[in-house]
N, C-alpha and C positions, 0 to 999 in steps of 0.2 A: 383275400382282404388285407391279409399282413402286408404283402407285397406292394399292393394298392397304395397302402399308409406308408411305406419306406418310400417308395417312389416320389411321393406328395411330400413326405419331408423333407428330401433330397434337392427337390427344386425351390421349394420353399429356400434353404443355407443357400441355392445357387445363386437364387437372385438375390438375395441376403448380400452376399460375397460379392457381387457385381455392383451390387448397389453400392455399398460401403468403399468397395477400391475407386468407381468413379466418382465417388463423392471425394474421395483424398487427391486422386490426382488431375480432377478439373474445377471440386470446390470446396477446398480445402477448409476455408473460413467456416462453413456449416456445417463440419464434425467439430472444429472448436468453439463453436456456440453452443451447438449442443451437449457437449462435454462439459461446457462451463454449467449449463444448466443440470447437468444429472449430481454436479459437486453441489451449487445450492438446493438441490433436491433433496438430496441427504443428509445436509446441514439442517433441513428446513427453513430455506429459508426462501423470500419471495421478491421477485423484483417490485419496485414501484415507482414513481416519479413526482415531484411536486415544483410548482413556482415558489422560488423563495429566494426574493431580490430579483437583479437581474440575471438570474439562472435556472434553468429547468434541470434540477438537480434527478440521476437516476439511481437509485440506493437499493442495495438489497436490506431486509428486514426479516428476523426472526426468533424465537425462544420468548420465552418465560424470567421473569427474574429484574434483580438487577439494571440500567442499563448500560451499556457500556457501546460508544462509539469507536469505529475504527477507519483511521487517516491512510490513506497508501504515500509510496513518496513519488520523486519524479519519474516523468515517461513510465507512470505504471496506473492501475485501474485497483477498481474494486476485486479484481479476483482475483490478485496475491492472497487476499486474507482465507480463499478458501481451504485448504488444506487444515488450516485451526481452527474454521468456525467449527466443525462439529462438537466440537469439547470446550465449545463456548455457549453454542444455543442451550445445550442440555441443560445450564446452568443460570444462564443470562440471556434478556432483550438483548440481540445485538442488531446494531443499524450500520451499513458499512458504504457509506456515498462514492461516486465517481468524483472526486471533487473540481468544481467548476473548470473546463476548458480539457478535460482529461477523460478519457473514456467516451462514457454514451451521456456525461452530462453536457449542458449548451455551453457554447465558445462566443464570447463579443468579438467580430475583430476590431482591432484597434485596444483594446482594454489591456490593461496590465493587471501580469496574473501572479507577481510578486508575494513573499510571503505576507504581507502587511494586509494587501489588497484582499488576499483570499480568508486572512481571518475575520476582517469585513465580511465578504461571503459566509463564511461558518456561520456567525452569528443570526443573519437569516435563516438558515439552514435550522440553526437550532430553536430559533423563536417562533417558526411555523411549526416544527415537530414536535416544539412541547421538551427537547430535550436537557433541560435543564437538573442540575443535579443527578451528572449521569459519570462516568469513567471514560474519560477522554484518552485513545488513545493514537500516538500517531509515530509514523515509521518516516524516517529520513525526512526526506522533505515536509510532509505530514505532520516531524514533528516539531517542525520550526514553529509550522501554522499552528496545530494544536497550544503547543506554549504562548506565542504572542496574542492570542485570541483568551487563554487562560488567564495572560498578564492584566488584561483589558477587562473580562467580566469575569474576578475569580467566583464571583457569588454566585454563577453557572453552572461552576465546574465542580464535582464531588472530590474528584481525583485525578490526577493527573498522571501517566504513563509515556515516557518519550522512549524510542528504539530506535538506538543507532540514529539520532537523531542529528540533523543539519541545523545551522545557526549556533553551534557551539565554536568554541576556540579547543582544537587539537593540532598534536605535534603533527607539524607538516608532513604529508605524503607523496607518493610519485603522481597520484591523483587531486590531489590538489594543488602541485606545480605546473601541471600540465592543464587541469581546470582556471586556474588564476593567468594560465599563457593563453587563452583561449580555444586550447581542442576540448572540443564537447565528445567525449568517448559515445556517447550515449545515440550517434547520429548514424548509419550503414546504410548501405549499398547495397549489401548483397550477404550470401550465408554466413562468409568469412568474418565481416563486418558483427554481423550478431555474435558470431559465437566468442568474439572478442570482449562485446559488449556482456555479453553474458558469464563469463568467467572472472569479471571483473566484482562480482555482485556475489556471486556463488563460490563457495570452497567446494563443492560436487558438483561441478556444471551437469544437471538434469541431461538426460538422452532426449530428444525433441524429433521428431522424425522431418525429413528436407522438405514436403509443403506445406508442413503447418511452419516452420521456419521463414518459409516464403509467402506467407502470410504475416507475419510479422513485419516481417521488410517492406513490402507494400506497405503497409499501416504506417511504419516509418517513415517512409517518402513521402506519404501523402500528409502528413503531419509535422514536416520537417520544418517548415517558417516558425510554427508556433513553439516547436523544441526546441529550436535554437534561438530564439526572443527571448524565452522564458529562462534557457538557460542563464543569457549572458545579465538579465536582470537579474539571479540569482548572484551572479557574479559581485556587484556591488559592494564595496563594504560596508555596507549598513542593511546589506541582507547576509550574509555571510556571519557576520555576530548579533544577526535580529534576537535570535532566542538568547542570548550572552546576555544582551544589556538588558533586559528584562526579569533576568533571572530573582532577583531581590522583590518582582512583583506578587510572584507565585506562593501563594497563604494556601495550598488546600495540601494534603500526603502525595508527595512525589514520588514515583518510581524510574530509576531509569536502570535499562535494560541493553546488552551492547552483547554484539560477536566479538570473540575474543582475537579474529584476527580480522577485524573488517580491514578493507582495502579502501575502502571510499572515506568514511569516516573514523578515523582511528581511537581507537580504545581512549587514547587520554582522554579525550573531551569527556566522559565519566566522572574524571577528577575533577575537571571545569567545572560541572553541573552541579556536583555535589556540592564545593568551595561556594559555587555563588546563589547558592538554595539556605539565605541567610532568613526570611521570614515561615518557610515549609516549616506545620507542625512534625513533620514524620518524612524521613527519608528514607527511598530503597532503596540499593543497588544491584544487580544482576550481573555477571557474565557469564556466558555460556559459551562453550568450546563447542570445537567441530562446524560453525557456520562462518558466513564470511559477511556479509549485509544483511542477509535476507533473510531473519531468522523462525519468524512465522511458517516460511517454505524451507527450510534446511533442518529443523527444529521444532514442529510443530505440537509436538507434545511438551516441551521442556517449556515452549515460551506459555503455553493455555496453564502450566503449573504455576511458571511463577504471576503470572494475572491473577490466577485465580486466587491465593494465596494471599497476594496482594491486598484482593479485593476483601477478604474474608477477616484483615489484619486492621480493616479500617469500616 
């Protein structure tokens, strides 16, 4: 009988093993889906979808608490934020959208997906879900939008959180010389491509194994009109200082939070932020060593403390 049982669970790991190796090397995309889903599993958290506007926005949702929203920034989705939700549900309702034309929410084509335009968008976002009076928070490009949409309905917005935020003025970089000439780093071909574009973002470029890499890249190619539209609309200067000129609008307790060596966004724009957060009853400031842009995924405990902290302060 023993024997019988080793046998039987022998074959059992075999196909196990066969299963899972040809799932990586013919369909790679559905171990990263399902990996995305065992991260919001343990977060608790649950996908869902709603109309609101012209968009079928796809959000995950979950926890108890508080609530607090979170923005991703460009060429990125909703499950950056997973690694820190878990030490944010525990504590907090958190809602965390694809936001419109990005991920698995809907794309117009022809629509301009501009920061201005998408805080338009939020605002539906948020007047279907109720989420008013909530801690808005938003990462890079996210948090251009988060702010100009704050600028617009501060009576919405509880609190404000921007990270490593876009739309500020900081001291120029290689990344912004090279963004203002018009190479879009953010656009590849192939592995090389990625792991260029991803070094750029990270001070630990993560291990990633070569087909879920090559799933990436596909996504990238097939996505590549819209990244590079959207880029060069970012481009603009009146999208490039959207969050700047607005800065005098924002009346609720601001935080803003930065890697101390980002690449993309550079540290000074903190100073910016602070200097022009002339009506905020209450200012934060954070920096955090060791990450480079991305610090939810570089840092994910450091950045849930100072939220949380934040949150607890106001």
């Amino acid at each position: 009988m023993l024997i019988r049982r080793l046998k039987f669970i022998g074959i059992v790991v075999t196909l196990l093993v066969v299963l899972l190796g040809g799932s990586y090397l013919f369909a790679p995309q559905w171990l990263l889906k399902a990996n995305a889903m065992r991260e919001a599993m343990n977060a608790g958290l649950e996908k869902h979808s709603v109309q609101a506007g012209d968009t079928q926005w796809v959000y995950y949702e979950g926890g108890q608490g508080p609530t607090i929203v979170l923005l991703h920034g460009f060429a990125a989705n909703k499950d950056v934020w997973l690694k820190v939700a878990p030490m944010l549900t525990a504590h907090f309702r958190v809602v965390i959208p694809d936001l419109p034309g990005w991920g698995e929410s809907s794309r117009n084509p022809g629509a301009s997906y501009n920061i201005d335009n998408q805080a338009e968008r939020l605002n539906d976002f948020v007047q279907t879900l109720h989420l008013q009076h909530s801690l808005l928070v938003g990462h890079s490009m996210g948090g251009a939008i988060a702010g100009v949409y704050a600028a617009a309905h501060p009576q919405d917005v509880a609190e404000l959180a921007l990270v490593d935020s876009f739309g500020l003025k900081f001291k120029e970089n290689a990344f912004a010389k090279e963004a203002m000439a018009g190479h879009d780093p953010f656009v590849y071909d192939d592995r090389a491509g990625f792991e260029r574009a991803t070094a750029l973002a990270f001070e630990q470029v993560p291990h990633i194994p070569g087909r879920f890499i090559d799933v990436f890249v596909q996504n990238n190619i097939k996505n590549r009109a819209f990244i590079e539209k959207t880029f060069n609309e970012l481009r603009e200067p009146a999208q490039t200082t959207s969050l700047q000129d607005r800065l005098d609008k924002l009346t609720m307790p601001t935080l803003g939070m930065w890697c101390h060596d980002d690449k993309i966004i550079d540290v000074s724009a903190l100073d910016n932020l602070r200097n022009g957060l002339t009506h905020a009853p209450a200012i934060s400031t954070s920096i955090i060593n060791g990450c480079n842009h991305m610090p939810q995924m570089e840092k994910p405990k450091e950045f849930a403390q100072i939220l949380t902290s934040f949150v607890l302060a106001h």
